[in-house]
C-alpha positions in Angstrom: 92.2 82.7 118.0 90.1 85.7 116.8 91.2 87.6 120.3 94.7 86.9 119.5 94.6 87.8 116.1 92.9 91.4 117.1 95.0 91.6 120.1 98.0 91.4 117.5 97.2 93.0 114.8 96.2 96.5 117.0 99.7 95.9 118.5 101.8 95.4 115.5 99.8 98.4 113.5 99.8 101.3 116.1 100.2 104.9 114.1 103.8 105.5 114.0 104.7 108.2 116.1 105.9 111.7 113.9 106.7 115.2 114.7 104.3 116.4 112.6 100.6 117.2 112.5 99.6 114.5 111.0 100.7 110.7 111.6 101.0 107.7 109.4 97.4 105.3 110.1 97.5 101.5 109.2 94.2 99.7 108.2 94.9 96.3 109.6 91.0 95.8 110.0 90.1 96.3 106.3 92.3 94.1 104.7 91.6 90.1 103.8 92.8 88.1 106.7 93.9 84.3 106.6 95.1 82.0 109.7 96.8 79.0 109.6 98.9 77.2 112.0 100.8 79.8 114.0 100.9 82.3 110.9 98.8 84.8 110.4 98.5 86.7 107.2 96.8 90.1 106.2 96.4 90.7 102.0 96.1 94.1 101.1 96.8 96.3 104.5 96.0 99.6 103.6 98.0 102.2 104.6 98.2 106.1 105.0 101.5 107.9 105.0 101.7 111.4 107.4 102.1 112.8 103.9 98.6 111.7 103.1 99.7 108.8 100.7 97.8 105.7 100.5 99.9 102.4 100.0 99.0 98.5 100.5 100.8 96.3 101.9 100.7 92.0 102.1 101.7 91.2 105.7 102.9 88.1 106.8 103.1 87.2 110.9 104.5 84.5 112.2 103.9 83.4 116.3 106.7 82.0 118.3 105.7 78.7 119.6 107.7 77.1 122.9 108.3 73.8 123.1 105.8 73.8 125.8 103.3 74.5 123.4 102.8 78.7 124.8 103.1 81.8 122.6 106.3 83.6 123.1 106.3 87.6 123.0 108.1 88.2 119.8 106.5 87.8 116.1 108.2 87.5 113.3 106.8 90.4 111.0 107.8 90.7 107.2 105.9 92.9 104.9 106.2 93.4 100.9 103.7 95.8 98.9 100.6 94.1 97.6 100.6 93.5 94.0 98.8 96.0 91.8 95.3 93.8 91.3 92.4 94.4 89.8 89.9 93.5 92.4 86.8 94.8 90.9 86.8 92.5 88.5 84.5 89.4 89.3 84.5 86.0 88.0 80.9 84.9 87.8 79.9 80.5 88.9 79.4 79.3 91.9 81.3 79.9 95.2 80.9 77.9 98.4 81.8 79.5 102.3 83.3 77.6 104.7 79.7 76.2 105.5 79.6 73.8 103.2 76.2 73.2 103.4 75.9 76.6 101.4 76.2 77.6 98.3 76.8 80.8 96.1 75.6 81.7 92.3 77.1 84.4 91.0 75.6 85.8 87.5 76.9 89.0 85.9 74.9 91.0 83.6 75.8 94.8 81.9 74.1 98.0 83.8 74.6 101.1 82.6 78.1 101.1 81.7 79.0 99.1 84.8 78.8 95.2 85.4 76.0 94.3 87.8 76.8 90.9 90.2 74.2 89.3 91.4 74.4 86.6 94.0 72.0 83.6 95.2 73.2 81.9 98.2 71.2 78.4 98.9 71.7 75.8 101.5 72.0 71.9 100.5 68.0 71.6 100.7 67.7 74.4 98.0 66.1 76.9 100.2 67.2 80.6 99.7 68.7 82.2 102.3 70.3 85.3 101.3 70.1 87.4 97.8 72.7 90.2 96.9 73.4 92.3 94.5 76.7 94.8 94.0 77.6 97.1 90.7 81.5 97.5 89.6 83.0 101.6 89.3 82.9 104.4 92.3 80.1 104.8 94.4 79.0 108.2 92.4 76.4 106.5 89.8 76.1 103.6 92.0 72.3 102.6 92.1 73.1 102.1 96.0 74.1 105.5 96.0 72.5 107.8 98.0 72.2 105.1 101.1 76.0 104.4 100.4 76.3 108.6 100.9 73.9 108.3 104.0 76.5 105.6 105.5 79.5 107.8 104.9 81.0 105.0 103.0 81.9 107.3 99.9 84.1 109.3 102.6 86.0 106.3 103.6 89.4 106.0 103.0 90.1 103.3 100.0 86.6 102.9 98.8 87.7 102.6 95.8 89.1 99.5 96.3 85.9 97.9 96.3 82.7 97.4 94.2 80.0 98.5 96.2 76.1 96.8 96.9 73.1 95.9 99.6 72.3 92.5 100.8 68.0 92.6 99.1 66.6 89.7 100.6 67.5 87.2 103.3 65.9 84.3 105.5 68.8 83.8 108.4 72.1 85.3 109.0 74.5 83.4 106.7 78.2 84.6 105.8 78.9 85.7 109.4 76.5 88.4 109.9 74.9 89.2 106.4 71.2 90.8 107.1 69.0 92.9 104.7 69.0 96.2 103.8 73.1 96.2 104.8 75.5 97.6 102.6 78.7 95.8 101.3 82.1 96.2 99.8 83.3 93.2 97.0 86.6 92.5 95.9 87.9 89.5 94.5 91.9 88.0 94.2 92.2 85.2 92.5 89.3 82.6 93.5 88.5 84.0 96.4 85.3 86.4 96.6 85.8 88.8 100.2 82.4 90.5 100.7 82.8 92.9 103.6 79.6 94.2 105.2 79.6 97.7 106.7 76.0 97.8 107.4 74.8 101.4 107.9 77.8 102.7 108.4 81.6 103.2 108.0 82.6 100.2 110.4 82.8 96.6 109.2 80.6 94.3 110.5 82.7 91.3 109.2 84.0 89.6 106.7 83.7 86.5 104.6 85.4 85.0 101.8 83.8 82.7 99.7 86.0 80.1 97.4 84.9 79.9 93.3 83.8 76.1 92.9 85.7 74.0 90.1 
């Protein structure tokens, strides 16, 4: 499913072609994606125009199915603009990931002028396994500063979408590929907390999305 999904999305999000210097880019790979079923849908697609604007974009895809159960060659594709959402904003409690056997605490605490989020992730035994920590506002004043410099991140195109911190402590690789000392991006819609790890650099690592507990 994960091939098709990046088999599709590089496929329906190729640069459209201009006569100028400069084309329009699409950020399929940056936005939140969710797969159900035979539809496939991408939150927040960022976008840049050959004009240089930046837009988002919720995208919706839909997979023809035959009746002999085989993927046909045409999507459906429908695409609206993202609503205008606050997604530095972070709703502290406890989250679970799609492990259930692990579980998230998220406490928030003032730095500085900014909100510091700190997270403890522990499996059903109680053990720590992974300890995180990210600060709201732009990356200039961010205590992660100068490594997020080092990594580029504070050149990369909608950085400001997210809340940015490091991964300080972990015992094995939870979330998809979370290690220590690696450098994240937070944002958070609704209930759902998207931590996207870059690493050392400006290419994500993955993704995961962790659900606030009731």
């Amino acid at each position: 499913m994960r091939t098709l999904i990046a088999c599709l999305t590089a496929t329906l999000f190729l640069p459209t072609v201009a006569f100028a210097q400069t084309t329009a880019t699409a950020y399929a790979e940056r936005s939140e994606v969710v797969a159900t079923g035979k539809t496939i849908q991408l939150f927040g697609v960022p976008t840049i125009s050959a004009d240089g604007e930046t837009q988002y974009f919720d995208v919706t895809v839909t997979l023809p199915l035959t009746s002999g159960g085989t993927f046909g060659n045409k999507a459906t594709v429908k695409s609206v603009r993202s609503p205008i959402v606050d997604t530095t904003e972070f709703i502290p409690g406890t989250y679970t990931w799609s492990n259930a056997s692990y579980t998230c605490s998220v406490l928030a605490s003032p730095f500085g002028g900014r909100t510091e989020f700190d997270m403890t992730c522990t499996e059903s035994s109680g053990l720590v396994q992974l300890i995180a920590t990210w600060y709201t506002g732009p990356i200039a004043g961010n205590p992660y500063e100068a490594e997020l410099t080092q990594a580029g991140l504070n050149t990369l195109s909608g950085n400001d979408q997210y809340s940015w911190g490091r991964v300080n402590q972990y015992n094995t690789t939870i979330l998809g590929c979370f290690n220590s000392p690696d450098l994240f991006g937070a944002r958070q819609i609704g209930n759902t907390l998207t931590l996207t790890n870059f690493g050392s650099n400006t290419i994500v690592d993955c993704q995961a999305n962790l659900n606030k507990a009731p």
